[in-house]
Residue, then its C-alpha position, 0 to 999 in steps of 0.5 A: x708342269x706348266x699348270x704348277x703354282x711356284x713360290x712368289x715373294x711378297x714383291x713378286x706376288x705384288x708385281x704379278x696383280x699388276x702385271x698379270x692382272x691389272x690389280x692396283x697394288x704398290x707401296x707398303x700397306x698393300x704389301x702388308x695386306x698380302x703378308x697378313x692374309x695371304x695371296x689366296x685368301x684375299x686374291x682367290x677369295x674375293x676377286x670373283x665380285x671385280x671380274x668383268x670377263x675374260x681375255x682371248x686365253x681365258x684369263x680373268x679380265x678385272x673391272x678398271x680400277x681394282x686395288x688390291x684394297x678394295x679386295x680387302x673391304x671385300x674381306x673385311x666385310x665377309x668377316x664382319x657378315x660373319x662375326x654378326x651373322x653368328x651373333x644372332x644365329x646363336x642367340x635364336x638357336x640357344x632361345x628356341x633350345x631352352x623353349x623347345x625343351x620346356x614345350x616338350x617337359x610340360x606336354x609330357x606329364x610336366x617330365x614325368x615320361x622322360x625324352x629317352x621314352x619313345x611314347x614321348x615323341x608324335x605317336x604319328x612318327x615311325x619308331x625307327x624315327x624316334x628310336x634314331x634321334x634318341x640313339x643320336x642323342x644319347x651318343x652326343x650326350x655320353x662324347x660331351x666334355x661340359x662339367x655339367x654333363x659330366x656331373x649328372x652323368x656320375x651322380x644322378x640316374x637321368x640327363x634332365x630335357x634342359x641339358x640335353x636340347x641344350x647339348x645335342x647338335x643343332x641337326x640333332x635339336x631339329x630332328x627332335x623338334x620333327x619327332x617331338x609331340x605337335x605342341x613342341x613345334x605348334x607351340x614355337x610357331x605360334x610364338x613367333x607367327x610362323x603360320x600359313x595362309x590359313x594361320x595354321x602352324x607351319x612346321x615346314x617353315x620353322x624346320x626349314x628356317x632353323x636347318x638354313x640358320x644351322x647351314x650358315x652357321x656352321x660355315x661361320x664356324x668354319x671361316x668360309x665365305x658367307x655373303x655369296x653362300x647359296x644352296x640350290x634345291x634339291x628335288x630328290x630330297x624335296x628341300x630348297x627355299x621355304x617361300x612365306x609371306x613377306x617373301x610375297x610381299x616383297x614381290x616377285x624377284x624374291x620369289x621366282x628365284x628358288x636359291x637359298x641365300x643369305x637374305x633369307x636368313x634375313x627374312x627368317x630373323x623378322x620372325x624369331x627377333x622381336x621387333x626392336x632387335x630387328x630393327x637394330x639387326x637391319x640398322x647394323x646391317x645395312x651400315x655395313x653395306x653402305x660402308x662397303x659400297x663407299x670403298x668398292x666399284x658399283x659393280x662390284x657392289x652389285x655383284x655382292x648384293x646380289x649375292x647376298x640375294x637382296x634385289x634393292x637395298x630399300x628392300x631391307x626397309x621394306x621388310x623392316x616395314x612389314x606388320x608383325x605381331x610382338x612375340x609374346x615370351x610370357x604368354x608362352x606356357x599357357 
């Protein structure tokens, strides 16, 4: 078949960037990119930020002067977006696990109405609702392979809250969060200012911002691309971006476009981190992106950027900028 992708060596797939695609790639450091990351992890992966058109015969036309280890950076920097992005996705999925557990004790006679009991969900919700998170609990419960799930299963007659927030899947920890009693998801709200015009709770925020942080992080787990992950919205099922308020601040180029992207988890983490980890967060990010912008074509750059979804890089101290109340951790059970 004329479309089949046969076996090149190492030196033949070095010959084809240069011949056929005009990649600058010679000499023994750009052959051991190749080997260690493979012809389609780094040339498939990462080519599309360096493509300025296409020939006659539709083939990829690459912005003069690409190598071969400017793809690498490319890489390099998705992995770094990666490793970091996680750090601090799961730092705020186990902090709002354990504080959404103890929010949900405390509202129901202090544990004394157990989370298998349905009346200690929102009355408001559908039984069918309740019933399904709680069967999805339990289900994830009883597959765990945790010593300490084990323990409580053989020698006590109930899995305290704690462990199962902390256990279940974080789709099914959102899910709990959306049937629990309003003073679970008010109570988060209010912490970490996710409030509306009005100052009222704004669950749509909170449910929405966790349900993104679970989007990126498993595609973190899963070893994909992160800087260009994007999520178009979805009308039958009435998702898409949660537009709040420092996305107004910041203008109407962030809030006419109504793609998920990576900035917004950005922007969601100036609500769950306090102030002097944000700035840490912000600080070591943007060393990440003026360190790739030093080692790849200003086009390239901006193609990633944009994909990332920041508009302007001064827009990240913009944000940084933007007043937030301290989170109070210790006001938290009153």
């Amino acid at each position: 078949m004329k479309n089949d992708k046969f076996f090149l060596t190492y030196n033949q797939q070095m010959r084809k960037l240069r011949n056929d695609k005009n990649i600058i790639c010679n000499g023994s450091l750009d052959k051991k990119i190749l080997v260690r990351a493979g012809y389609f992890n780094i040339v498939n992966g990462y080519k599309n930020p360096f493509i300025s058109g296409c020939d006659a015969g539709g083939n990829h036309i690459y912005i003069s002067g690409t190598s071969l280890s400017q793809l690498q950076s490319v890489k390099k920097f998705d992995e770094q977006l990666r490793s970091f992005l996680l750090r601090y996705i799961t730092q705020v999925e186990e902090e709002t696990r354990t504080l959404s557990g103890y929010k949900f004790d405390e509202c129901n006679d202090n544990g004394n109405i157990p989370w298998y009991d349905t009346t200690a969900y929102n009355p408001r919700k559908s039984l069918q609702d309740k019933m399904n998170v709680i069967s999805k609990a339990y289900s994830e419960l009883s597959k765990s392979k945790l010593d300490y799930v084990k323990f409580y299963m053989e020698n006590h007659k109930q899995i305290p809250t704690w462990i199962m927030f902390k256990v279940v899947n974080f789709s099914t920890f959102i899910d709990l969060i959306n049937v629990s009693k309003m003073d679970v998801s008010h109570s988060l709200c209010h912490l970490y200012g996710l409030t509306d015009k009005k100052g009222l709770s704004n669950v749509k925020l909170l449910i929405g911002s966790l349900h993104w942080m679970r989007t990126i992080r498993n595609s973190c787990a899963h070893n994909e691309r992160i800087y260009c992950l994007t999520r178009k919205p979805d009308k039958s099922r009435n998702s898409g971006r949660v537009l709040e308020s420092y996305f107004r601040m910041l203008g109407n180029n962030y809030t006419r476009d109504l793609e998920q992207k990576v900035f917004d988890l950005i922007v969601y983490f100036k609500y769950y981190l306090p102030q002097r980890e944000y700035k840490a967060f912000i600080s070591e990010l943007k060393t990440m992106l003026n360190d790739l912008q030093s080692k790849i074509h200003p086009h390239a750059f901006k193609t990633i950027r944009g994909q990332i979804g920041i508009k302007h890089l001064n827009d990240l101290d913009r944000l940084l900028s933007f007043p937030k109340n301290e989170i109070e951790y210790n006001k938290f059970d009153k």
